[in-house]
N, C-alpha and C positions, 0 to 999 in steps of 0.2 A: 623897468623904465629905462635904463641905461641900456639893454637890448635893445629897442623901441626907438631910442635916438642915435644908436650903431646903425639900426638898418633903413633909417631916414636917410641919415647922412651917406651912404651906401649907395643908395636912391638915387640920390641928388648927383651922386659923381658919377654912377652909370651915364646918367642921362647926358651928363657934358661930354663925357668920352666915348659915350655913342657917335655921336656927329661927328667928332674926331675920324672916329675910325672906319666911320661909312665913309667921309670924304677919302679917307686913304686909300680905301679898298676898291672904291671907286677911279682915283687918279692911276691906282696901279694898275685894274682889270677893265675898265670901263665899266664895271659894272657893279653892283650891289646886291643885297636880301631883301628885299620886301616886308614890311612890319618884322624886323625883329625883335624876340622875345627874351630878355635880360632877367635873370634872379641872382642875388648873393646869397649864397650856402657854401658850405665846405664838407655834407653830407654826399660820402661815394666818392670824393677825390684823395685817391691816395696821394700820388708823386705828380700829381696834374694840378696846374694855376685855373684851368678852365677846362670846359667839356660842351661841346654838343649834342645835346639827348633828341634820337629822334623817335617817334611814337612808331611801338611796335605793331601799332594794329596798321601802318601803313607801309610796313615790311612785305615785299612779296611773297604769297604762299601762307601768309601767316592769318587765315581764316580761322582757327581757334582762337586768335586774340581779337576779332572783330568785335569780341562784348568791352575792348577796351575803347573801344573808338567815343564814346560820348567824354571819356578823359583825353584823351593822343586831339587837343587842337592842333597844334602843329609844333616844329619842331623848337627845341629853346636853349638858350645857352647858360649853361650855370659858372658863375665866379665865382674864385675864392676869395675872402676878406682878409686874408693878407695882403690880395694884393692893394689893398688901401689905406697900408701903412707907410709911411718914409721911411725910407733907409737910406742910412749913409750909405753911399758910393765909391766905389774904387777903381782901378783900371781895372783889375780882375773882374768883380762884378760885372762892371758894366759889360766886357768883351760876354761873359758866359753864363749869369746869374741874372741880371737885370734886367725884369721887364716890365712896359711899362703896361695900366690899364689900356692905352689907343692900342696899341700891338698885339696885345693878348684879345683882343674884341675882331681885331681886323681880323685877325688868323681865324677865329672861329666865324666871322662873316664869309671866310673863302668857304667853309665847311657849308655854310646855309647856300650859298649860291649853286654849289653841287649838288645838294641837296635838290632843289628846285630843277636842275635841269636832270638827275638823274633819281627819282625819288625811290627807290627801292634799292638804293645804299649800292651799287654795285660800279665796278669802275674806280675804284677804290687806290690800285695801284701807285698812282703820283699824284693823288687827293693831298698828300701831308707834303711834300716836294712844293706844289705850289701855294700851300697857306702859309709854310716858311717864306716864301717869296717877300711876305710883308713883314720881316725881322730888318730890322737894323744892322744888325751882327753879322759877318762873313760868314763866324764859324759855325752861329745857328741853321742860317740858310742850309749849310751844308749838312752837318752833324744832325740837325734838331728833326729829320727825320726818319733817323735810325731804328726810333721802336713805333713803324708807323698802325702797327697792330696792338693789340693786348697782350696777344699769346707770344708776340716776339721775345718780352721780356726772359720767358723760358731759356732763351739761346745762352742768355745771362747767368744762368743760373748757377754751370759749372764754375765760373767766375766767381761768385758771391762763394761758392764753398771752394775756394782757394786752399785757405788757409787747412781746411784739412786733409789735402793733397799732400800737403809741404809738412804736416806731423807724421800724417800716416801712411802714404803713398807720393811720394816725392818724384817716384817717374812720371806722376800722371799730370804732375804740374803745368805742364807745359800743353798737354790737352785743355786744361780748362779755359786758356783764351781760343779754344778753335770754337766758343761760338761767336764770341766777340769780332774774330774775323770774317765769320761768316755772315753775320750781319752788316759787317763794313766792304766786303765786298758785291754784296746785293746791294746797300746805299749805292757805290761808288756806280756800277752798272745803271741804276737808273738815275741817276745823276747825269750821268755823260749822255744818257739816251734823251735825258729833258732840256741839257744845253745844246745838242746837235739840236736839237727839234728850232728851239729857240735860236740860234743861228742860222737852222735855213728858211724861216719864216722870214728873219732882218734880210737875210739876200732877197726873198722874193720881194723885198719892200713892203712888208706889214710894217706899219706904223706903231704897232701896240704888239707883240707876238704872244703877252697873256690874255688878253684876248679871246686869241683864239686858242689858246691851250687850257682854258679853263673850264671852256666849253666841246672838248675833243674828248673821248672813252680813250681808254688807257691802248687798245690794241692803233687806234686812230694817231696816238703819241709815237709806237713804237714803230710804225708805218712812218711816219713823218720822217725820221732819224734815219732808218734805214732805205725806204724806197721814197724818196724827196719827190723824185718828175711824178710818180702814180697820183703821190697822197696831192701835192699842191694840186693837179686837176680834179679832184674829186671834192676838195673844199672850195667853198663859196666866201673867200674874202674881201670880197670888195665892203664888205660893213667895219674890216678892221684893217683898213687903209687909210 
């Protein structure tokens, strides 16, 4: 019974901070997800506040899973029920820990509009670059798309076994952050590849420059950045002026 009115009142806060975060996602991109699909669980999230699942049998190639298709309606976003807890607040928190349910929704609404324009998940590259976009935090924007894969975490890994570097092999110490940098400097590269982008859309005078970058393929981005005169005539922005 106390489960039962957990997931009532769960319900009930989805739905207000839906519209929250459709307006948000909207005022930043122009654009929105079409009926999206909200559930509270904390089954399958390890180190994740939220996740968008999207149904395998609409995966390109993936004709053995088409006996999943009467389950895969379309794609859906799962929350965790922490995050519909209060917690006290700090500077710290807030800068790097704190999020709230309207930003943890927006960011997965960036995921569903991709979805929609790219349905067989590909183009993937600066997918997590612009769902950051709808963070609050400077240092999320930047950082928060570090592990923008699953398998990234691997890079990690030598890090996490530090400590038995420094008992038993202490030269190798200093290798265990080369994944961590190699992580931060693949962020940092496409970082700068998505603010040039983003800077020479504002020269050309786009009024909105996510807009148009939300609806661009990743080689479409890196083309922007580096060949600005090619890529601006081959785009059609006069809908994001």
């Amino acid at each position: 019974m106390t489960h039962l009115k957990h997931l009532e009142k769960a319900l009930s806060l989805s739905q207000k901070e839906t519209l929250l975060a459709l307006n948000k996602i909207q005022k930043k991109f122009g654009k929105k997800p079409h009926n999206p699909q909200i559930f509270i669980s904390q089954k399958k999230l390890f180190l994740q506040l939220a996740a968008t699942w999207i149904p395998i049998a609409q995966e390109k190639g993936s004709d053995k899973d088409k006996k999943l298709s009467s389950l895969c309606v379309g794609p859906t976003i799962q929350i965790h029920p922490k995050l519909l807890k209060k917690k006290q607040k700090s500077l710290f928190t807030t800068l790097f820990f704190s999020y709230s349910i309207e930003e943890v929704l927006a960011h997965e609404f960036v995921h569903l509009v991709r979805y929609e324009l790219f349905p067989y998940k590909e183009h993937l590259g600066f997918e997590e670059i612009l769902a950051y976009q709808t963070s609050s935090s400077r240092f999320r924007r930047f950082l928060g798309p570090l592990l923008a894969r699953p398998s990234d975490i691997l890079w990690l890994l030598p890090l996490f076994l530090s400590p038995i570097w420094v008992a038993f092999l202490p030269s190798l110490f200093t290798l265990s952050w080369l994944g961590l940098a190699l992580l931060l400097a693949k962020l940092s590269i496409k970082q700068w590849i998505f603010q040039r982008a983003t800077k020479i859309l504002k020269h050309a005078k786009v009024k909105n420059p996510l807009y148009v970058l939300i609806g661009l393929k990743d080689q479409e981005i890196w083309d922007l950045a580096i060949r600005p005169k090619y890529s601006l005539k081959k785009l059609d922005l006069f809908k994001s002026r």
